[in-house]
C-alpha positions in Angstrom: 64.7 122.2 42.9 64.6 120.2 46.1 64.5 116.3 45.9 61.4 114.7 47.1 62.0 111.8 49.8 60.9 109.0 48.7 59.7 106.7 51.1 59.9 102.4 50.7 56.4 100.4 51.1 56.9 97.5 53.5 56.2 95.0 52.4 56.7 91.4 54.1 60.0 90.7 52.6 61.9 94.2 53.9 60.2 93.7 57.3 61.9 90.0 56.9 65.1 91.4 56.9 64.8 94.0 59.3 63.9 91.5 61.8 67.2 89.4 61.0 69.2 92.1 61.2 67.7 93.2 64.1 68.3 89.4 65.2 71.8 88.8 64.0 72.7 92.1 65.8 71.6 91.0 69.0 73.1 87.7 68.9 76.4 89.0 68.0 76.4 91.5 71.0 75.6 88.6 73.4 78.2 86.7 71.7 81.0 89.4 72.0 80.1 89.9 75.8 79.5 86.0 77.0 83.1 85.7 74.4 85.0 88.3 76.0 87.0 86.3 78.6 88.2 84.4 75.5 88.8 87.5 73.3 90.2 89.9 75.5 94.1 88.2 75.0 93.4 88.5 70.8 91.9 92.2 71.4 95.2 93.2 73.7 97.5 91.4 71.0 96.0 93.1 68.7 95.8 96.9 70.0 100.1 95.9 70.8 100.5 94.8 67.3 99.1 97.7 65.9 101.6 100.0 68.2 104.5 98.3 67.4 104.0 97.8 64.2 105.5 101.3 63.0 108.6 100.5 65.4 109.2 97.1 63.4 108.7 98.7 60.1 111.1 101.6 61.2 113.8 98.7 62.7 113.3 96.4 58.7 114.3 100.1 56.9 116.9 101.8 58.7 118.4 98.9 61.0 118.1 96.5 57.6 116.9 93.6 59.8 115.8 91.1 56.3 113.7 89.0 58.4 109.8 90.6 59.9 110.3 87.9 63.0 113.4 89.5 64.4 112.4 92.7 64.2 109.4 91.8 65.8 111.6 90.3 68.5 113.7 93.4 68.9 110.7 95.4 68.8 109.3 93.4 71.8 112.3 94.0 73.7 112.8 97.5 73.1 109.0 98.1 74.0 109.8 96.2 77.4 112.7 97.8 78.5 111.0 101.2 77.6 108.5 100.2 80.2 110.7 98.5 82.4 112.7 101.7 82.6 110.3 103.8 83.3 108.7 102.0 86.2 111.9 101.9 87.5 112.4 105.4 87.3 108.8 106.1 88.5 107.5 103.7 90.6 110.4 104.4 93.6 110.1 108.4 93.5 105.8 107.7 93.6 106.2 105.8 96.6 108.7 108.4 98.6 106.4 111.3 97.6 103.1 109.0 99.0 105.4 108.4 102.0 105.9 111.7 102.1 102.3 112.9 101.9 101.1 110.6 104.5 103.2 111.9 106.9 102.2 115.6 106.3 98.6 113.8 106.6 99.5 112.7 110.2 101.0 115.8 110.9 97.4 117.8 110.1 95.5 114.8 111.4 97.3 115.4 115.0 97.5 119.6 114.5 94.2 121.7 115.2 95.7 124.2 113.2 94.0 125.4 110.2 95.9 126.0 106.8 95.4 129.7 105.6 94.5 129.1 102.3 91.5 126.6 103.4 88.4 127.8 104.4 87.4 127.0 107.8 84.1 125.9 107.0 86.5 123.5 104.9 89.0 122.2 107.4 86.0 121.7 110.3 84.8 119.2 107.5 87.9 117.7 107.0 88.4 117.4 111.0 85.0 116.1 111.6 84.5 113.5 109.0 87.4 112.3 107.5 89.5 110.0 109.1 93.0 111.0 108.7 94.7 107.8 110.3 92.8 106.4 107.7 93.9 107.5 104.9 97.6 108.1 106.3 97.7 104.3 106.5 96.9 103.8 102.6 99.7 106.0 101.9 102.3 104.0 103.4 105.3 102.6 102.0 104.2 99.4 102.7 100.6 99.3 101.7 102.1 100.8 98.4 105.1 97.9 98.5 102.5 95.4 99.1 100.1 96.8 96.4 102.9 96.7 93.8 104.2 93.1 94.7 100.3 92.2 94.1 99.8 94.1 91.3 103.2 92.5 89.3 102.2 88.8 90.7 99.1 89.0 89.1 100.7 90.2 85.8 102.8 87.2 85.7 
């Protein structure tokens, strides 16, 4: 036996609230974006505290720190180095294999030889409206150098 739908009369009091919810809605999403240079620090430290967190609890149980604030700490600094490490494992072979690409760039850019497994309707593009040079300069060691140093200033 199906149930029937039963539809609410509106009456002035429901179309009352409606409105202010409709209302407080509104004036919460244009408090969240005219907010959001504020909030965005409390959002990020709140998205990292909820990523370390299982890190600290694992560090309190088997490490037996007693205290929460040190094994915050050493959470911190674990999560730090982590990222340290990797960036400084990353970052250097990134910037040889850009290098590296650039100059096979200015190698094609100067060649008028076509690569076999392009088409040719493919590589006339490529010759006729995209500026090599160009391109071979963004993928220099130094525009990457320079783009890292701005890039970590701006962090800090």
């Amino acid at each position: 036996m199906p149930q029937e739908i039963v539809q609410k009369k509106y009456d002035f009091d429901r179309v009352v609230r409606m409105i202010l919810t409709l209302i407080s809605v509104a004036v919460g999403v244009w408090l969240v974006n005219y907010l959001s240079p504020v909030l965005m620090p409390f959002v990020v430290g709140f998205i990292l505290a909820y990523i370390i967190e299982p890190l600290v609890e694992w560090l309190q149980r088997k490490v037996h720190i007693k205290t929460r604030g040190i094994a915050v700490m050493l959470a911190l600094i674990i999560v730090i180095a982590t990222i340290v490490g990797l960036c400084w494992l990353i970052i250097p072979y990134l910037i040889d294999e850009f290098s590296m690409m650039s100059k096979q760039l200015a190698a094609y850019a100067k060649s008028s030889l076509s690569i076999p497994y392009i088409p040719a309707e493919v590589n006339d593009f490529i010759q006729r409206y995209i500026d090599l040079e160009k391109i071979n300069e963004l993928f220099s060691k130094q525009q990457w150098m320079e783009l890292i140093n701005k890039a970590l200033s701006g962090a800090w």
